[in-house]
Kinemage of the C-alpha trace (Angstrom):
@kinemage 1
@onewidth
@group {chain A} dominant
@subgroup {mainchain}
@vectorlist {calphas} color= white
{ca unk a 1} P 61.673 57.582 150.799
{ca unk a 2} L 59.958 57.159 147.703
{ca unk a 3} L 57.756 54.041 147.019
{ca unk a 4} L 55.460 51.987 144.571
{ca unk a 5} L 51.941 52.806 146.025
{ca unk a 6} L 50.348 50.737 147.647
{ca unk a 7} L 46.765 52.156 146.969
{ca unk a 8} L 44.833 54.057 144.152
{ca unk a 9} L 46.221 57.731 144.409
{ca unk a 10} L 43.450 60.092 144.226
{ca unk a 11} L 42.442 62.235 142.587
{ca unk a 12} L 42.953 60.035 139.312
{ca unk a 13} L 42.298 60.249 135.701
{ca unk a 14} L 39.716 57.907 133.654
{ca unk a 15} L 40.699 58.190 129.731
{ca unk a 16} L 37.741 56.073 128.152
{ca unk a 17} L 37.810 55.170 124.584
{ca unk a 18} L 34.661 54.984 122.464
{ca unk a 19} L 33.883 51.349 122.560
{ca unk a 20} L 31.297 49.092 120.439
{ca unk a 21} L 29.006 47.682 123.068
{ca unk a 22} L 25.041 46.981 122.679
{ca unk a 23} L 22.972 49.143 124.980
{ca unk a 24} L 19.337 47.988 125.058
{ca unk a 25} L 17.040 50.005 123.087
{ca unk a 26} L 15.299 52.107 126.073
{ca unk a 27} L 18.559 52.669 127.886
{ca unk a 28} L 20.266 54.013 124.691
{ca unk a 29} L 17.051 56.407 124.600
{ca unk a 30} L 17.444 57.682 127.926
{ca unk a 31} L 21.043 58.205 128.047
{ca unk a 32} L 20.289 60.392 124.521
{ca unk a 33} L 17.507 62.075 126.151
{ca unk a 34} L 19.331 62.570 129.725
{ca unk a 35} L 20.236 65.812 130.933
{ca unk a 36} L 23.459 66.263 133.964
{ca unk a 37} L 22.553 64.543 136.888
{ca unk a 38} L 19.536 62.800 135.777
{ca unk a 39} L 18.245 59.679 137.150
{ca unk a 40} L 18.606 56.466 134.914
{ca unk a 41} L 16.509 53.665 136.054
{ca unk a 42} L 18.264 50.303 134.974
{ca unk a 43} L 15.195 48.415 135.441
{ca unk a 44} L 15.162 45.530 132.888
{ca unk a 45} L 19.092 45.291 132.506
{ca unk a 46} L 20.594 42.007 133.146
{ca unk a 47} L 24.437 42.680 134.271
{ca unk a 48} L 25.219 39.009 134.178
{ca unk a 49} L 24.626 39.941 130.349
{ca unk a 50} L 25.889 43.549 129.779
{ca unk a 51} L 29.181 43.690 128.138
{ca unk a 52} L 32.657 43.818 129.037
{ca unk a 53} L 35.321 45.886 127.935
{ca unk a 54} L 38.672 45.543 127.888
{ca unk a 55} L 40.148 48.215 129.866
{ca unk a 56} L 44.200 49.164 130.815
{ca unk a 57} L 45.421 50.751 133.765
{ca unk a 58} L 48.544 52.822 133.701
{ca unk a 59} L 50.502 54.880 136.199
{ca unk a 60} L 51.909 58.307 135.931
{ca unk a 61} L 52.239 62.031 136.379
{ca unk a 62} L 54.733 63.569 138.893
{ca unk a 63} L 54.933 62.475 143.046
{ca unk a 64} L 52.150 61.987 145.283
{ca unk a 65} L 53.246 63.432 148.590
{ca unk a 66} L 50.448 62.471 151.163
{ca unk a 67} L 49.850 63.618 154.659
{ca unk a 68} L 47.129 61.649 156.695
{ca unk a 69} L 49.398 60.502 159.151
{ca unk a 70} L 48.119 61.153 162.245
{ca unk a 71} L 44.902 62.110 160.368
{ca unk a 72} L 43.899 63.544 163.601
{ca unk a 73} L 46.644 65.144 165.676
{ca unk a 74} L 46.100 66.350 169.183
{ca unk a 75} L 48.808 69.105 169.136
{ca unk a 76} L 50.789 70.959 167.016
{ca unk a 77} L 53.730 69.125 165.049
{ca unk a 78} L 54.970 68.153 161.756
{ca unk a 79} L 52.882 65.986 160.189
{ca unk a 80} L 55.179 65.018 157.272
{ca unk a 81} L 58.366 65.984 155.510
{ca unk a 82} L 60.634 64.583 152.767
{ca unk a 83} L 63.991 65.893 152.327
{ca unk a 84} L 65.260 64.891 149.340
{ca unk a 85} L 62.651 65.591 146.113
{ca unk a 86} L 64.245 66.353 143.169
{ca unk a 87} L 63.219 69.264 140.886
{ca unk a 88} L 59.928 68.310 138.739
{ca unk a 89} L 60.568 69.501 135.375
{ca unk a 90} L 57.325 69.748 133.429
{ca unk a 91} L 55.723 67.221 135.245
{ca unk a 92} L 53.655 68.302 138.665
{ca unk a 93} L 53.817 66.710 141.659
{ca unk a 94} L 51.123 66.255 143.974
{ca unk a 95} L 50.455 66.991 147.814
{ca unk a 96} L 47.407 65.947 149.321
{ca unk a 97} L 47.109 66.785 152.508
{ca unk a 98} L 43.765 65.229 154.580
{ca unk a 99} L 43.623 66.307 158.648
{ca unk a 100} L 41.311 66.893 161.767
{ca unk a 101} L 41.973 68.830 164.458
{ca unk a 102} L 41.997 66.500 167.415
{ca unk a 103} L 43.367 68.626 170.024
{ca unk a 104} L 41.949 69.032 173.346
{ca unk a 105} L 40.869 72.926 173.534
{ca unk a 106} L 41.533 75.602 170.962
{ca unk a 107} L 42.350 75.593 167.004
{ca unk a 108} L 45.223 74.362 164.932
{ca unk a 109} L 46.438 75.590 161.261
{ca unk a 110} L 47.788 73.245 158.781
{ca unk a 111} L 50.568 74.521 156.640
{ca unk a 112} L 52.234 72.920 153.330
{ca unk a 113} L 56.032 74.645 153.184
{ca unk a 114} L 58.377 74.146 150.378
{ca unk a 115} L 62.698 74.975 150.872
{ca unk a 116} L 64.874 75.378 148.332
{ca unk a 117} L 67.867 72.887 148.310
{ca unk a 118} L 69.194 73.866 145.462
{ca unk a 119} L 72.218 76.635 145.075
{ca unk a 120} L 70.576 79.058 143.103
{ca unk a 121} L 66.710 80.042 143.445
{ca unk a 122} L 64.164 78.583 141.671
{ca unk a 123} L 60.467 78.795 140.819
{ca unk a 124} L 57.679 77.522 142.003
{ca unk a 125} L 54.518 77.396 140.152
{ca unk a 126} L 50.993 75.608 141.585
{ca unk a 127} L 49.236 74.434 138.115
{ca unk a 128} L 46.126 73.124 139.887
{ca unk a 129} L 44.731 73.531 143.623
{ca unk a 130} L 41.629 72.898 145.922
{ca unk a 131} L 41.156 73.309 149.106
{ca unk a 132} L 37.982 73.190 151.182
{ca unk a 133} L 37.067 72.789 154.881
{ca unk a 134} L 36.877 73.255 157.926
{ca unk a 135} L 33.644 71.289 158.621
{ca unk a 136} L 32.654 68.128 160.684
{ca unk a 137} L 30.952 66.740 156.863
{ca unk a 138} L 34.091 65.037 155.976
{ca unk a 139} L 32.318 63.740 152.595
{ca unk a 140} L 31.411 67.114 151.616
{ca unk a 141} L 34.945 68.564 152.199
{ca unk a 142} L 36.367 65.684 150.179
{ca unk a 143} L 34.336 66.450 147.642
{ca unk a 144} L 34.356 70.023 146.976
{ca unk a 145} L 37.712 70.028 147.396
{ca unk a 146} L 38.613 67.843 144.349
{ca unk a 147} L 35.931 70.089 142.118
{ca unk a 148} L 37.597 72.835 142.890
{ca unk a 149} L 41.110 71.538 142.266
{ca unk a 150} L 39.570 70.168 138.908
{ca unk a 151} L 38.200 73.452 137.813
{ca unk a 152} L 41.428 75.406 138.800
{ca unk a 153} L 43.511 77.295 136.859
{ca unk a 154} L 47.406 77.417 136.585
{ca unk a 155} L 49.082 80.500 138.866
{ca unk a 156} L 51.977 82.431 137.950
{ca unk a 157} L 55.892 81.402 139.008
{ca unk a 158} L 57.052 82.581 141.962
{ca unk a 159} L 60.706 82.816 142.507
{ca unk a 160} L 62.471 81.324 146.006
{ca unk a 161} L 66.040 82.035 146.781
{ca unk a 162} L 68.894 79.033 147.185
{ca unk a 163} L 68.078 77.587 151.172
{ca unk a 164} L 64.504 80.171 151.193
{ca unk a 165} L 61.404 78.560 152.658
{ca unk a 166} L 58.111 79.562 151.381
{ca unk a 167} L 54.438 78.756 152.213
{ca unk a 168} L 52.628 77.031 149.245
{ca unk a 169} L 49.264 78.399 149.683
{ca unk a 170} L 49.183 81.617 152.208
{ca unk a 171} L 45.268 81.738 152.190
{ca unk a 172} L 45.561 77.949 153.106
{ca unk a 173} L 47.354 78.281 156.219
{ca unk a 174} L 45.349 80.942 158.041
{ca unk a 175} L 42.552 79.088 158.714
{ca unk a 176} L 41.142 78.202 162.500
{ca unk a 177} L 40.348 74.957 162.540
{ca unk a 178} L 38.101 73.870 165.548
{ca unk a 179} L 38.221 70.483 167.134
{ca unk a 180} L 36.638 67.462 165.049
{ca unk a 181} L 36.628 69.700 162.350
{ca unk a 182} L 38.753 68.863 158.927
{ca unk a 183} L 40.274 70.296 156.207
{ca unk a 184} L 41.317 68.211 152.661
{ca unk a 185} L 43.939 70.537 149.995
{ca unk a 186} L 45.133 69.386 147.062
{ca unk a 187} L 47.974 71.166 145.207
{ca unk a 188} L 49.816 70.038 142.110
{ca unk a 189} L 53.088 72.184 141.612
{ca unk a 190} L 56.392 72.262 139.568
{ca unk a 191} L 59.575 73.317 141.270
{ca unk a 192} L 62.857 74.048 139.095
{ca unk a 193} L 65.035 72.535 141.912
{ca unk a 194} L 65.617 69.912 144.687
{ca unk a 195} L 63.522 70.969 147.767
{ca unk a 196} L 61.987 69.842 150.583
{ca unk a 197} L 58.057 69.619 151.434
{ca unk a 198} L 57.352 69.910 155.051
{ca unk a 199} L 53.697 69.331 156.020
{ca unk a 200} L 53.022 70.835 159.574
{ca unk a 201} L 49.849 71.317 162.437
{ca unk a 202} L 50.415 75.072 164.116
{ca unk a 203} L 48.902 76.722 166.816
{ca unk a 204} L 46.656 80.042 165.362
{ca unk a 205} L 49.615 82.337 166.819
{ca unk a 206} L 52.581 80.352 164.740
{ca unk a 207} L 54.744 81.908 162.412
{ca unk a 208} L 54.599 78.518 159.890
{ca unk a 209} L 57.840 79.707 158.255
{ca unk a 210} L 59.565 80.151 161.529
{ca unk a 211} L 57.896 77.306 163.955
{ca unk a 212} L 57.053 75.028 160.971
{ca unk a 213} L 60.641 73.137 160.005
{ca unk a 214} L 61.477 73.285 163.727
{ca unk a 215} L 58.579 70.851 165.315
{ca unk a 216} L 59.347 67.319 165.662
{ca unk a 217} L 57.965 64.640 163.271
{ca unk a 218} L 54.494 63.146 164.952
{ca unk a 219} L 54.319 59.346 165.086
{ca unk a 220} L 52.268 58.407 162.753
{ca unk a 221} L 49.006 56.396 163.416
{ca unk a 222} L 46.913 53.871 160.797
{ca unk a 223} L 46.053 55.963 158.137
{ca unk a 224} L 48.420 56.543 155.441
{ca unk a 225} L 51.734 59.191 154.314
{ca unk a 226} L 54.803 59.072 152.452
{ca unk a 227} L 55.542 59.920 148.775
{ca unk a 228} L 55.144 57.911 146.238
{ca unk a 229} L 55.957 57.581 142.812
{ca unk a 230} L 52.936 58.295 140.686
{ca unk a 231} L 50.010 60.739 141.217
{ca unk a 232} L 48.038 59.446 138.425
{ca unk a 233} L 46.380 56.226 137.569
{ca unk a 234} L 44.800 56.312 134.129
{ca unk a 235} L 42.088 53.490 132.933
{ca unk a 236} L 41.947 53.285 128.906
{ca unk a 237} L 39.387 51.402 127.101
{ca unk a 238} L 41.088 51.653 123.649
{ca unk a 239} L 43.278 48.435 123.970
């Protein structure tokens, strides 16, 4: 079921327009003089005085398919799946997939599989990618997963047959993760037909292409999954 989101899809893009505003004279020197990651001090700003600029905020890009429903499962299970996406054209969608392993004793995998409803195969291309985990610093792993799913690269097509099911990211899914520890991928992909995304927790020993589409969907809990219709929210200053 595909609908309007409900929340600010993330990662998102900021497109900011060079804007007249009036920077006070020893903040415009130290932004000039500042190198990455230096400290500003903002000491003799008012912001009931600094300016305001006009900004617009639009939606777009391809799906956002999110999995972070139960964020923390306590046994192995699909975790989400939709049925019925169409094929992407030029436009990626997204998955982002967010979990902790919550089970009682021993390790689960996490698995993002992709099945070709169409009648003749198809390919499937990741354009961008990060991954990152497991640890118990779930700020970190947020984190270094989105820089390294901003600084990645586009991979080459890979070709699934009419009704095949393939794992989106094999060096993904064979990592142990240990109780209260969590993972965070992102993958943006384009697909040339309809197909399914199935989503899945897995016990070290699974065979995610064989066990995977035949677990039962977990109930979800609080936290959030579906897919919705945009991936992207962009802010512009230019208007």
């Amino acid at each position: 079921m595909k609908v309007r989101p409900a929340f600010l899809a993330l990662p998102f893009l900021i497109a900011a327009a060079q804007a007249a505003v009036a920077t006070p004279p020893q903040l415009a020197t130290d932004l000039a003089a500042a190198a990455q990651a230096s400290v500003i001090s903002l000491s003799g700003v008012n912001p009931i005085n600094a300016p305001q600029i006009a900004m617009t905020a639009t939606w777009g890009g391809g799906s956002l398919i999110l999995s972070d429903s139960p964020e923390s499962p306590t046994a192995r299970g699909m975790m989400y799946k939709d049925a019925g996406l169409d094929a992407t054209g030029v436009v990626p969608n997204r998955i982002f997939l967010y979990h902790l392993n919550n089970k009682p004793s021993g390790y689960l995998r996490f698995s993002v599989l992709l099945k070709n409803n169409g009648t003749s195969s198809g390919t499937l291309t990741v354009t961008q990618s990060g991954t990152a985990g497991p640890s118990n610093n779930f700020g970190y792993v947020g984190k270094l997963a989105f820089k390294r799913w901003l600084d990645s690269a586009s991979g080459s097509g890979v070709s699934v047959a009419a009704g095949q099911t393939v794992r989106l990211d094999a060096a993904f899914d064979v990592v142990d993760v240990a109780k209260g520890y969590v993972v965070n991928g992102i993958w943006d992909y384009t697909f040339t037909q309809d197909h399914t995304v199935i989503i899945c927790a897995l016990n070290s020993s699974d065979n995610p292409i064989t066990v995977g589409p035949t677990l039962g969907v977990a109930a979800r809990d609080t936290h959030k999954r579906g897919t919705f219709i945009y991936s992207d929210k962009t802010y512009d200053t230019s208007a």
